[in-house]
C-alpha positions, -999 to 999 in steps of 0.1 A, spaced: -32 -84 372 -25 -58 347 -11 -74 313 0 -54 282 -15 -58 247 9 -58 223 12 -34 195 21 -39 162 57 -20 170 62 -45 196 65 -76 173 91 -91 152 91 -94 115 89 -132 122 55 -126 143 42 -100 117 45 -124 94 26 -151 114 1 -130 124 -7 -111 90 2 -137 61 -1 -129 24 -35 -142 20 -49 -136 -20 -85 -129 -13 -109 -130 -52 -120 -94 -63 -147 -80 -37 -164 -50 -51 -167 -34 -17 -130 -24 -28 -133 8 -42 -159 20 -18 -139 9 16 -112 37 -3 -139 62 -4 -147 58 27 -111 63 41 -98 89 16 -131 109 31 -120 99 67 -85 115 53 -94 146 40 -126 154 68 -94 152 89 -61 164 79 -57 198 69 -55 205 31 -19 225 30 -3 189 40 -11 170 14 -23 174 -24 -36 145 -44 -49 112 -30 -55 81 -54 -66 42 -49 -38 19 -59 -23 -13 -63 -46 -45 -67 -76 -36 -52 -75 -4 -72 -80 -30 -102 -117 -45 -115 -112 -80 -112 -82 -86 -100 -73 -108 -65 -55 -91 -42 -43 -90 -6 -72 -77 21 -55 -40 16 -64 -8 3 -34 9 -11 -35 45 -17 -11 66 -30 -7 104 -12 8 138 -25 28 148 3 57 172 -1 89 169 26 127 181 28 134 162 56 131 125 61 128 125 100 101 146 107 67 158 88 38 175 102 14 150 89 22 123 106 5 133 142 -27 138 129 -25 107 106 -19 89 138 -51 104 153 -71 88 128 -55 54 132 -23 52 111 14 41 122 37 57 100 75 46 91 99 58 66 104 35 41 142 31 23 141 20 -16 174 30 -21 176 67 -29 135 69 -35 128 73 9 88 79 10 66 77 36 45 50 46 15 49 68 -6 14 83 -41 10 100 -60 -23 107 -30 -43 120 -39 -52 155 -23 -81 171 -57 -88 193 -73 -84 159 -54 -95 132 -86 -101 106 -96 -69 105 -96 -45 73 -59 -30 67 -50 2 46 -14 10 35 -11 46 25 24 57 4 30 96 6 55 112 -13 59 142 -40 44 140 -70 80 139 -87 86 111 -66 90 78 -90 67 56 -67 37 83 -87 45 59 -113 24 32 -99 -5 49 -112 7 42 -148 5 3 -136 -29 7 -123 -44 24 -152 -23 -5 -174 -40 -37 -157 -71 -19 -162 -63 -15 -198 -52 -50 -204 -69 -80 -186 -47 -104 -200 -13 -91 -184 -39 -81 -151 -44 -117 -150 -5 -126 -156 3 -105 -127 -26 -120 -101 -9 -156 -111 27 -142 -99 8 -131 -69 -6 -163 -58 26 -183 -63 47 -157 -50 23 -157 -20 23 -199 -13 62 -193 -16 62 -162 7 33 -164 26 45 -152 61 75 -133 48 58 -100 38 92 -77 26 101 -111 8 68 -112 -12 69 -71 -24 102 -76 -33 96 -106 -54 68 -90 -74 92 -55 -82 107 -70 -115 74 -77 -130 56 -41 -118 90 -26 -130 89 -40 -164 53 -27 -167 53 2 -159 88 10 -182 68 -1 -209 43 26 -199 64 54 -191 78 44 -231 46 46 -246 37 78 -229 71 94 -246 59 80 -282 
């Protein structure tokens, strides 16, 4: 008997979420290095001209602070079109799905490894890929402020933990819930950098 595995493309958002809840895991060094490791896999093998700038972001880009199981990093990718991109088969090569994602007028590209159905506790990466004019560059700002200030790093990781008992298998739910506080941050940044 021949039975299908399913991929992740096959599920609902309803058995995403039960498969992959928002789990806050404590700081775990091995962080940073698991990003070296993949930005290495990333640039061994797809071709310079299609991307320009690759950064760790988001939580576990932060010393310290608890986070969701995923590397985050953030991708310099230029595109005029929103339905087609030559990166994306040889991103898929080395693992990744890849989706458009919609925030309004701000459409970047999104790209997923590590969620397998059959496997569902192995490590994940989310990689974000847009200009570098694109606003979602201003998460670096965020980054660099947690790491500045411990005290609104740990403000944040409280949000996340409540926000992830209240959310826990509703994933879109959970990002969405968290925007005000990452927006209010990183204004104040993108203030201060004008003074």
């Amino acid at each position: 008997m021949n039975i299908k595995m399913k991929t992740l493309s096959d599920l609902t958002a309803e058995e995403i979420g039960q498969l992959f809840p928002i789990e806050i895991s404590p700081y775990d060094p091995n962080w940073p290095k698991l990003y070296e490791e993949e930005r290495q896999l990333i640039e061994k093998n797809i071709p310079p001209s299609l991307f320009f700038r690759i950064e760790h972001f988001g939580s576990t880009s932060v010393p310290g602070l608890s986070s969701k199981n995923t590397i985050d990093i953030l991708m310099a990718v230029e595109f005029e079109s929103t339905t087609e991109h030559e990166i994306i088969e040889p991103m898929k090569k080395i693992g990744y799905d890849f989706n458009w994602q919609n925030e309004g007028a701000n459409t970047h590209m999104v790209f997923i490894k590590g969620y397998d159905p059959n496997n569902p506790k192995q490590q994940t990466y989310h990689i974000h890929a847009a200009p570098e004019s694109h606003s979602l560059w201003n998460r670096i700002h965020f980054r660099d402020y947690l790491i500045k200030h411990p005290e609104t790093a740990k403000d944040y990781e409280d949000l996340k933990k409540t926000l992830a008992d209240k959310h826990k298998h509703e994933r879109v739910a959970y990002r969405i819930a968290k925007t005000e506080f990452v927006k209010e941050i990183t204004d104040k940044c993108l203030l201060d950098l004008k003074l």
